[in-house]
C-alpha angles and dihedrals in degrees: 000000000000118000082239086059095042084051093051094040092058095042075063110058087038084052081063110046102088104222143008093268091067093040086058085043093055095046092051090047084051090050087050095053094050108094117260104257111253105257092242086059099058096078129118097277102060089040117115116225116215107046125091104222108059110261119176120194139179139179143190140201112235120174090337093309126108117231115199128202126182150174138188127182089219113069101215090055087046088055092058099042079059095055091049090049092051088055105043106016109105097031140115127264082245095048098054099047085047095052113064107210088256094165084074098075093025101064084033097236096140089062092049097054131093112250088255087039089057093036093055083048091059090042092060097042098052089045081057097047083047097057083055104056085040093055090039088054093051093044097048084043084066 
């Protein structure tokens, strides 16, 4: 499945859901779902900067592919780095700086968040987009 098909995928069941109450209640059930970060991988260098709540994330490059693993200690920031982490996890470097996080607008998240809420979601989106440029540069250094 394509990211564009995970986006759209994901417009749809939010199409669905009637009001903004379900929609947050979706995003903190995904949150919920997403396995608790191991503790030796909450350190500094896995923190994100720019988001309020505190959201550690990590990512690794298997067989070209980035695999992305995050944790938050506030449960609607951990539903959206779930969400994140369904779209882009499992791509290639190329993929993912190919693919705009167009769900955003389209479920109309960005317009529902608090200013530090949609700050910490940019944030996680350019460190992913950051993990990619930084995977393609190693692989194109071989």
């Amino acid at each position: 499945m394509t990211i564009k098909d995970t986006q759209n995928e994901i417009v749809k069941e939010f199409d669905e859901l009637e009001d903004w109450e379900e929609r947050y209640a979706k995003i903190i059930k995904l949150g919920r779902e997403l396995p608790d970060l191991p503790e030796d991988f909450k350190t500094e260098k896995n923190k994100l900067d720019g988001c309020q709540s505190q959201v550690w994330i990590k990512a690794e490059l298997e067989n070209g592919k980035i695999l992305l693993e995050a944790d938050s200690d506030a449960m609607i920031v951990k539903g959206l780095i779930a969400l994140l982490i369904k779209v882009y996890s499992g791509h290639t470097p190329e993929e993912i700086l190919s693919t705009p996080p167009d769900f955003v607008k389209e479920i109309g998240i960005d317009n529902h968040l608090s200013p530090t809420r949609k700050n910490g979601l940019g944030a996680m989106l350019k460190q992913i987009q950051m993990f990619a440029v930084a995977y393609k540069a190693m692989a194109q250094q071989k």
